[in-house]
C-alpha positions in Angstrom: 102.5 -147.7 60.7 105.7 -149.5 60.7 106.7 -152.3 62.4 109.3 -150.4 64.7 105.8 -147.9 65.5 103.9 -150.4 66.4 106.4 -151.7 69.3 106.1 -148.3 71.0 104.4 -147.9 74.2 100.8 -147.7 74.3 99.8 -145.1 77.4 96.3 -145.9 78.9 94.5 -143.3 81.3 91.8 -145.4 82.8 89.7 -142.8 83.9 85.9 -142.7 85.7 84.7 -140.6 82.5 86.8 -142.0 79.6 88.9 -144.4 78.7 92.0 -143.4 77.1 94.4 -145.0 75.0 97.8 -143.5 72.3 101.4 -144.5 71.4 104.3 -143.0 73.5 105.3 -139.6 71.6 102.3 -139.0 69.8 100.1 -135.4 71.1 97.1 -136.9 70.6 95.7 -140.8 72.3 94.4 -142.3 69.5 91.4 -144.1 71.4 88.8 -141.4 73.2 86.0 -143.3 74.6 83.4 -143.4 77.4 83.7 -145.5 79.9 80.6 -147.2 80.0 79.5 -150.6 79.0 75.4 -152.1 79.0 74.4 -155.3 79.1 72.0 -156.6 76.2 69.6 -158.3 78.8 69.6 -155.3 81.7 66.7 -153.1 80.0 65.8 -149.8 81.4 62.0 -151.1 81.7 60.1 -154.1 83.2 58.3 -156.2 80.0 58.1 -159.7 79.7 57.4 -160.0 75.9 58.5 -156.6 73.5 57.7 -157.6 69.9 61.1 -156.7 67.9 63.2 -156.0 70.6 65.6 -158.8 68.9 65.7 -156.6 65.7 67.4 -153.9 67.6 70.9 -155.7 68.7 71.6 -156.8 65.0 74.9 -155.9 65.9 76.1 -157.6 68.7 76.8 -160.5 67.2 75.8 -162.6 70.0 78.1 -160.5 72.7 76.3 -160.7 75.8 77.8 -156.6 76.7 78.5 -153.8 74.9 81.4 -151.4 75.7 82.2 -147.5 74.7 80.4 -145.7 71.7 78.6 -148.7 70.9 77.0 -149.0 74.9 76.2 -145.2 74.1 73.9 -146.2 71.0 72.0 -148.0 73.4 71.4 -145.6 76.7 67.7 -145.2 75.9 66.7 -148.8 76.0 69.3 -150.4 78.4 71.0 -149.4 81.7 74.3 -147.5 81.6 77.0 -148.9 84.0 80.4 -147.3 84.8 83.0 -150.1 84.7 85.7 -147.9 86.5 83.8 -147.4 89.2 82.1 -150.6 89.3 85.8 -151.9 89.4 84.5 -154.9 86.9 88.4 -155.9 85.8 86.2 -157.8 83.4 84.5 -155.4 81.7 87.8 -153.5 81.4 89.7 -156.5 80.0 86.8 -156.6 77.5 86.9 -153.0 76.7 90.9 -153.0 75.9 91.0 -155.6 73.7 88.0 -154.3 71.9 89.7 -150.8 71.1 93.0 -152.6 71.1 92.1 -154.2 67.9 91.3 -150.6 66.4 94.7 -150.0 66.3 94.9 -151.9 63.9 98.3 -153.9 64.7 99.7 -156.3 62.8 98.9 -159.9 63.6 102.4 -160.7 64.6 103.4 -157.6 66.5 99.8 -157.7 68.7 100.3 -158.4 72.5 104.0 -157.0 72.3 104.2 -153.4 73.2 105.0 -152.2 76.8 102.2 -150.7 78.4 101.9 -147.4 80.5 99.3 -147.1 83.0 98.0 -143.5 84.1 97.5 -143.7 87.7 96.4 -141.2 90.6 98.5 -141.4 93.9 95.6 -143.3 95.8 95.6 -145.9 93.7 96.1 -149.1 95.5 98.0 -152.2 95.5 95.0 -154.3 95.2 93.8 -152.2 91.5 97.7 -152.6 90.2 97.9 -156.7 91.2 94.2 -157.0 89.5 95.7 -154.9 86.3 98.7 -156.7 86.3 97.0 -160.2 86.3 95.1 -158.8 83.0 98.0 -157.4 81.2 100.7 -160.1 81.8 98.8 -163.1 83.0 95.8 -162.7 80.3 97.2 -160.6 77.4 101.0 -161.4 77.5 102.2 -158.3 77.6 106.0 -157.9 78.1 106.6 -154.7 79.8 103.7 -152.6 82.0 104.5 -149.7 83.9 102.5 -147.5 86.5 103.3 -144.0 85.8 101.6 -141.5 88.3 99.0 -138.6 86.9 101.7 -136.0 88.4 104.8 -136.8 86.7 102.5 -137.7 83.2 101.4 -133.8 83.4 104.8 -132.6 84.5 106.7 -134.8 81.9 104.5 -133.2 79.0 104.9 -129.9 80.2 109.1 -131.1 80.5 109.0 -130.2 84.2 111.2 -131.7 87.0 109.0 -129.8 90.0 105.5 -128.4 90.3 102.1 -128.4 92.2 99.4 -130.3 89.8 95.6 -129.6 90.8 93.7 -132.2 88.6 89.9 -132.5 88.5 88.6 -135.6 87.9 84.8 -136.6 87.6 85.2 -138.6 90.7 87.8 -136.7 93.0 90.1 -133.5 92.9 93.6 -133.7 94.4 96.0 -132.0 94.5 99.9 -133.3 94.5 103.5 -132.0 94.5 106.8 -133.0 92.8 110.4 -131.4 93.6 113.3 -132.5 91.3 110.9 -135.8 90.3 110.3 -137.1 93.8 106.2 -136.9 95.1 106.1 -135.3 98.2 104.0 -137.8 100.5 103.4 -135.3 102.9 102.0 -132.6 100.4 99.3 -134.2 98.5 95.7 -134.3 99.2 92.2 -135.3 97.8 89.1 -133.9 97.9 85.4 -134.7 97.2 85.2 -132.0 94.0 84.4 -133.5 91.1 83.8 -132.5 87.1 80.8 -133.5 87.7 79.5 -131.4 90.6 80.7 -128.6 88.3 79.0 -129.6 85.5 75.6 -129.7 87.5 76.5 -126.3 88.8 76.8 -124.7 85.5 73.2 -126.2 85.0 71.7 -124.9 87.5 73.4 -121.7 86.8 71.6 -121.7 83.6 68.3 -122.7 83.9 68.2 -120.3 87.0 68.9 -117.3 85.0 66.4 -118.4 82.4 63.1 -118.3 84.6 60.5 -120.3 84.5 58.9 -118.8 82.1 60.6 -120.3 79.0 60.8 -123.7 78.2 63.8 -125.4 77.5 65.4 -128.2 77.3 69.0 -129.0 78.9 70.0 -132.2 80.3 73.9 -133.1 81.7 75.3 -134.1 78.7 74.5 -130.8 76.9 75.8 -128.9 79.7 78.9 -130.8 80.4 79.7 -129.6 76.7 79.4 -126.2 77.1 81.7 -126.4 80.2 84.1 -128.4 78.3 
């Protein structure tokens, strides 16, 4: 990339599932990752002494958590935690700056983009002051903007007015936007989530099935075949 790129806006959608992370114009976020993080010493099972358990973090390299794909590697020996939901502001400054470096920005441009924040209308002050303490207090950012889930969808789809229905793994809501203002008084949230749907579908299944096959089909499968 050039150096003019690389002083484009990086977009982050902080979500409950995935974390989220591209340069302003691009189709695509360049960053797709779980948001998840373990830590090494918060094992799934109660043992005092496990011979070659050391052997297994080789590549930690002495980090006391793990964040994204690499927490993933480890779901069957150490407890998953959701950071977004956990609000831990600082597992999440942990987790930028790790996929921030896979960007793979020059030394002398790092820390100087502007920064665009997806955010869903319930949102409060208290989560933009903590996010604002890590992005200009922490990383030096110059620039950080909190752009609103609505006018992100409507802007792609190079709409002034609509009525977005988003469903989220924690909440659905459902928002509306006339000529680019949010309508306060037409906006509302409900306790739907992806995931409820998810575990519908796999009921769905293995109630069709029977019991008298056996199969194997956990969450993780099923939220695939939904997706």
């Amino acid at each position: 990339m050039s150096d003019n790129d690389q002083l484009l806006p990086l977009i982050l959608d902080i979500g409950c599932n995935n974390f989220r992370m591209g340069w302003a114009g691009d189709d695509f976020p360049d960053i797709i990752a779980p948001s998840v993080y373990v830590d090494i010493s918060d094992y799934l099972f109660k043992s005092d002494v496990i011979n070659g358990l050391g052997d297994i973090f080789l590549d930690t390299k002495n980090q006391a958590h793990l964040v994204g794909h690499d927490a993933l590697k480890y779901k069957s020996i150490l407890k998953i935690h959701e950071f977004r939901k956990e609000n831990n502001y600082n597992i999440l400054l942990k987790f930028f700056y790790h996929y921030y470096q896979q960007l793979n920005i020059s030394e002398e441009l790092r820390f100087k983009q502007p920064i665009i924040i997806i955010t869903p209308f319930y949102k409060s002050e208290l989560e933009k002051t903590k996010l604002q303490e890590i992005y200009f207090n922490l990383l030096d950012f110059p620039y950080l903007l909190f752009l609103s889930e609505s006018q992100a969808i409507l802007s792609t789809l190079q709409k002034s007015s609509g009525v977005i229905v988003n469903i989220g793994e924690s909440n659905t809501y459902i928002s509306t936007i006339f000529h680019g203002f949010t309508n306060i008084m037409a906006r509302d949230m409900f306790p739907i989530t992806g995931k409820d749907l998810t575990s519908y579908l796999l009921n769905l299944i293995l109630s069709k099935i029977g019991v008298s096959k056996n199969i194997y089909l956990d969450k993780a499968i099923a939220k695939e075949i939904k997706d």
